[in-house]
N, C-alpha and C positions, 0 to 999 in steps of 0.2 A: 159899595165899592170894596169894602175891609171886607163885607164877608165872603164877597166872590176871591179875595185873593186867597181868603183862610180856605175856603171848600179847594184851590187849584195847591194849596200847600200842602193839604189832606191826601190830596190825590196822587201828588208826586210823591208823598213820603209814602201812603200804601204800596205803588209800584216800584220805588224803591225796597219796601221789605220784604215786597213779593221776587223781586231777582237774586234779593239776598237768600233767601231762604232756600229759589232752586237752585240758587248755586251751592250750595250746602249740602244740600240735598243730592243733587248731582254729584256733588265732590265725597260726599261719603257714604256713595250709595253701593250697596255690596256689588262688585265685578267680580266676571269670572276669567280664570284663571288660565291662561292662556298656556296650554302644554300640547305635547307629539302625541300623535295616535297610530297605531299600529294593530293590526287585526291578527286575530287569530284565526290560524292555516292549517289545512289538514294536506300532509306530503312527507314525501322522502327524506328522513334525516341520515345522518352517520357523525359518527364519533372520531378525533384522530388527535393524532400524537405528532406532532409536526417540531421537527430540530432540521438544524443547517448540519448537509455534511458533504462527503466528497468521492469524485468515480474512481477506478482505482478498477486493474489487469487482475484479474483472479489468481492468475500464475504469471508473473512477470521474473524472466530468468535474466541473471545477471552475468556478463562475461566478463571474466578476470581474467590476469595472466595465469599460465601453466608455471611458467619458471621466471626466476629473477632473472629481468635482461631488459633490452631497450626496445620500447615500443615506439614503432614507426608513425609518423603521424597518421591519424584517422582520418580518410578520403569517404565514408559515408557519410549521411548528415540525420538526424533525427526527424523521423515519420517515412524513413526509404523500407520498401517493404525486403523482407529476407525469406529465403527460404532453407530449412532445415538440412543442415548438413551439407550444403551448397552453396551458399554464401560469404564469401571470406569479408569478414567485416574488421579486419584489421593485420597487420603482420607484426610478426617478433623480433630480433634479435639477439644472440647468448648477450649473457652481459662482459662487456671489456676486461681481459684480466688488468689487474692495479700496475702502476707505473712500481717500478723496482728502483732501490738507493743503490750505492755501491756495493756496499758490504754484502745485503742479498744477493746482488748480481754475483758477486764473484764465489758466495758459497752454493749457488745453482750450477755456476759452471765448475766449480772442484765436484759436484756431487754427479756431474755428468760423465767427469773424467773415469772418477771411478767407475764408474757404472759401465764404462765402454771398456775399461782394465779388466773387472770382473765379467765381462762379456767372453773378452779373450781367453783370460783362463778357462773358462766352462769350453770355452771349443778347443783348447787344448787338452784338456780331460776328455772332452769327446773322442779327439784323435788318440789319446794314448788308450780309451776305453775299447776300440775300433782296434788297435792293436793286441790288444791282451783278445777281441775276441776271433779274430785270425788266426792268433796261434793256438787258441783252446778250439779251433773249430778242424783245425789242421790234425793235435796229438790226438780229437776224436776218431778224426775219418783214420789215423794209423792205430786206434785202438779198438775199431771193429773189424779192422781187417787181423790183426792178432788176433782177434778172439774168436771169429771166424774158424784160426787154424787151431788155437787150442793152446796158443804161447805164453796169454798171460791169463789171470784170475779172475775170476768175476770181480771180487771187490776193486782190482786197479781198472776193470774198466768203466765201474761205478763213481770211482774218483775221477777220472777222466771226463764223464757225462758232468758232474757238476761239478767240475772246471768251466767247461764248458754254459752252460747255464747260469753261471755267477756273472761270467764277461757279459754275455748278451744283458744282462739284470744293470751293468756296469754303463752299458751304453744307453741304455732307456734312462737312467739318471743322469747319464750327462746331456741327452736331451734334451730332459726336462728343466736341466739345470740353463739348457742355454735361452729356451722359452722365457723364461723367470729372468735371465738378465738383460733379454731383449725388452722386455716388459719395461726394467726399472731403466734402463738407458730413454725407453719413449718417455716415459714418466716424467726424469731430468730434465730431457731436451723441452716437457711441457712447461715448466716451471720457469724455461727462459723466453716465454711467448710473451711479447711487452705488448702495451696499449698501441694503438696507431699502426701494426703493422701491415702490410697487404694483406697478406695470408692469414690471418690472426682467426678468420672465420670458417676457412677451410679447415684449418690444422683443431678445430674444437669441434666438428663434423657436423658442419649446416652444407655442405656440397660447394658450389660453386658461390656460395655468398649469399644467397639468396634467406629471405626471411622466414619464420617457422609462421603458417598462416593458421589465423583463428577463426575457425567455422561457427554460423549461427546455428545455436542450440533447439532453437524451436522456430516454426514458420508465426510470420507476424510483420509488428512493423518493428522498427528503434524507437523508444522511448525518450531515452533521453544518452549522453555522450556525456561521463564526468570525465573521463581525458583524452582530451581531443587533439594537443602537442605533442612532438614527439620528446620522451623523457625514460631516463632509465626508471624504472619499476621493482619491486619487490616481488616475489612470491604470491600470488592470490590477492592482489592489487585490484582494485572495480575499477572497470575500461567504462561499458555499457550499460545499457536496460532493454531488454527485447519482452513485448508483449504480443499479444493477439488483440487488436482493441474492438474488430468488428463482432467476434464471437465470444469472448470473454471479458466484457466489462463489466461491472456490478457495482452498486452503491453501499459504501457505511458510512451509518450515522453510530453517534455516541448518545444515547440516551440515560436521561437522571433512571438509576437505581428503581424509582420510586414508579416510574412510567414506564421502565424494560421490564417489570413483572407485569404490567397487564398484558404483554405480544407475546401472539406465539408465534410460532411457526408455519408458513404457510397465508399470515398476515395478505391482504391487498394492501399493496402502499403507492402513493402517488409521487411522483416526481414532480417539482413546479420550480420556475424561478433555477430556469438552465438556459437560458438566451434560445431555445427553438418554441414554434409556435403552437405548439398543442403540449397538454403532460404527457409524461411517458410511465407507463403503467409498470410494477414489478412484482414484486412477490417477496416474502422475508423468509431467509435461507437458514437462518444461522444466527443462534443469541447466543453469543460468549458467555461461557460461566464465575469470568474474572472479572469483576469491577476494577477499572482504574481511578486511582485519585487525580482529579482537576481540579482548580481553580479557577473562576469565573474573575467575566471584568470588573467585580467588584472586589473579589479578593476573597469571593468564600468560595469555601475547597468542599468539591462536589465528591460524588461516584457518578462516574462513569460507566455503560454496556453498551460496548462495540456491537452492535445489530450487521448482518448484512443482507443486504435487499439486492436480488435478483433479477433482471430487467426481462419482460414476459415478453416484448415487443418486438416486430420488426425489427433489424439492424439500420433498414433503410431511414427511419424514425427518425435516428442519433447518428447517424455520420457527421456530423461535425463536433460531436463532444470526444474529447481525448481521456486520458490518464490524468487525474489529482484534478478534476473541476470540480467547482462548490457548485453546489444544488442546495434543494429547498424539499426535504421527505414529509409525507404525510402518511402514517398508517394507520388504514382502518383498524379500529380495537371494537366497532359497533356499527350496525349500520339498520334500518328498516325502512321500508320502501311505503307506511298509511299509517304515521303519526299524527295526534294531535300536537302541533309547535304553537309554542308560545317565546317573540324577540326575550331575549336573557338580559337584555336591557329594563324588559317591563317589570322584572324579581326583583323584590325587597325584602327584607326581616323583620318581621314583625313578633315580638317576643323569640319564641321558640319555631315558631313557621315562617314557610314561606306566605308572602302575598303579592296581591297585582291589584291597582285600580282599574275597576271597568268603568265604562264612559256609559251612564242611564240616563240616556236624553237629555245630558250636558249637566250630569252630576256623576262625581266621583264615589264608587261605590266600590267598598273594601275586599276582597275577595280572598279567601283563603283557599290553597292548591295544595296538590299532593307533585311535587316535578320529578321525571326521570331522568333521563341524561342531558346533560347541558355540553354542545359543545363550544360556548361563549358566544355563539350568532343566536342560536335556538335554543331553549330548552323544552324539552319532552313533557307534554302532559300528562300525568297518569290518571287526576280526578280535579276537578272543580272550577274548570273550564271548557266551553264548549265552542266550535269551531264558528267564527264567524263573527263573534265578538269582537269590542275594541277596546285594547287595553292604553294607559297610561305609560308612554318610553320617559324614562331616567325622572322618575315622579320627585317634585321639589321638596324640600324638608316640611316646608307649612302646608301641603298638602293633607288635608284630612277626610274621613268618611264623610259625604254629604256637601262636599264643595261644589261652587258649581266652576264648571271649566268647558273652555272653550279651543277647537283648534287653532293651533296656531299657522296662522298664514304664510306659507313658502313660497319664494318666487322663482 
């Protein structure tokens, strides 16, 4: 009986040591390594330069006032389309002469009096000038007929003639003198023109009252309306914005310094992230030679290259994008249509090179590469991979040569 319980004591402590051991076993037995896999593709890459920027009228003309005066309220509204030199897109008024104190009042009208005083004199020289030249026109006509007979001398009838020619010279200056005080009496009588009168628009010579109208400068639409109330104005004061937005829209972006040296001109660039359903394709027109200083939302102060990009496309495309929209530019700086790619995910450093883990029937095998262009989805193969393979994405730090690894399961 003792030794049947000792051989079942044996027996349970063996299969005891034996669960113990494969759980041991089990628990530290090498596993592999559970990582992303991604193959390598042989296809069309390109390279881009992608920054946020905005659409903007190629030529957007501005209409200002002509002269200081009072602008009528503005009855267009923004996006009404205009056409050149036919359009009245707003009316003027001179500006109101200033209210007058006493004292101006009354030295306007002493300077009027005179001026109607000095009127009168000049037409009283006129009338005495008019006299002196009746009677020099009178002792002429009796000193051709004396001379005619032979009664008086040449020289008295020499003296006679310019007698004669001094009076006439006499009366052109009093003429002129009455012109010149007719002049300075208008002038006075301006001077008493006050704010608020009826007449106050007539008498400054707009005609019957009517406003001086401002015609649109180029055919298009309104852009935009900075005064839109009626308000007196200055001199070349900004009323309007008038552009062409179907035929002359175009996009700039500001590109880092560092990234507006690789574009040139002529560039493909893509448009993306403009609220319409397809990109809208352009072209690069134009790289400014002046870097501007900016500051980023971080606070460090960049260079700036105003780029502008060209839109290649149908108009029908972008009818609904206006003037000043953000967009989303990408410009090709590379492009090839049968690369070998490898995800830029699967690149590491290893020393001085690049590397990638490939997957050798579920070991990790180290691989050193030569890569061309990366444009952070793909990088370009140039050597040390071949298409079809499967490499290791975002390889773990404990990964190493000879591991074994497994994909991991996505649901």
């Amino acid at each position: 009986m003792s030794k049947a319980r000792k051989h079942s004591r044996l027996i349970v402590t063996l299969v005891v040591l034996v669960l113990i051991g494969a759980g041991l076993a089990a628990a530290f037995w090498p596993r592999p390594v559970m990582v992303d896999l991604a193959e390598v593709t042989r296809g069309s890459m390109m390279v881009t330069i992608d920054e946020e920027g905005r659409t903007r009228v190629r030529e957007a003309y501005v209409v200002s006032t002509p002269i200081a005066g009072r602008l009528q309220r503005v009855e267009v509204n923004p996006g009404d389309p205009v056409i050149r030199g036919q359009t009245v897109v707003a009316q003027m008024l001179p500006i109101n002469p200033s209210a007058m104190d006493v004292r101006t009042r009354e030295q306007a009208q002493a300077g009027l009096q005179a001026a109607d005083a000095a009127l009168r004199v000049a037409k009283a020289d006129l009338n005495a000038a008019l006299a002196g030249r009746d009677l020099a026109a009178a002792e002429l006509e009796r000193s051709v007929q004396l001379s005619e007979r032979g009664l008086i001398s040449s020289a008295a009838y020499e003296r006679t003639e310019q007698g004669f020619r001094v009076a006439e010279a006499a009366v052109e200056t009093a003429e002129a003198a009455i012109s010149m005080r007719e002049a300075e009496v208008a002038n006075a009588r301006a001077q008493l023109v006050e704010f608020g009168e009826q007449n106050t628009f007539s008498t400054m010579g707009t005609g019957n009252g009517g406003g001086i109208p401002l015609l649109a400068p180029a055919d298009g639409r309104i852009l935009r309306i900075m005064q839109q109330s009626e308000t007196t104005l200055p001199a070349g004061a900004p009323i309007m914005e008038i552009g062409d937005i179907d035929g002359e829209l175009e996009v700039v972006v500001e590109l880092i310094s560092s990234d507006a040296v690789q574009v040139n001109i002529g560039d493909r660039a893509i448009i993306d992230d403009w609220g319409g359903p397809v990109p809208l394709q352009g072209q690069v027109s134009r790289i400014d030679p002046f870097a501007i200083t900016k500051f980023s939302a971080l606070g460090v102060e960049e260079q700036r290259v105003p780029v502008t990009i060209t839109l290649t496309g149908p108009p029908d495309e972008r009818d609904a994008i206006g003037h000043g929209y953000r967009i989303e530019a990408r410009i090709v700086v590379w492009q090839a249509d049968e690369v070998i790619r490898v995800p830029s995910s699967a690149l590491f450093r290893s020393g001085e090179v690049w590397s990638v883990f490939v997957d050798r029937d579920g070991t990790a095998s180290l691989h050193r590469l030569e890569p061309g262009r990366n444009n952070g989805t793909f990088a370009e193969v140039v050597g040390g991979l071949e298409a079809g393979e499967r490499v290791v994405l975002y390889p773990p730090s404990g990964l190493e040569d000879g591991t074994m690894i497994a994909p991991r399961q996505t649901r």
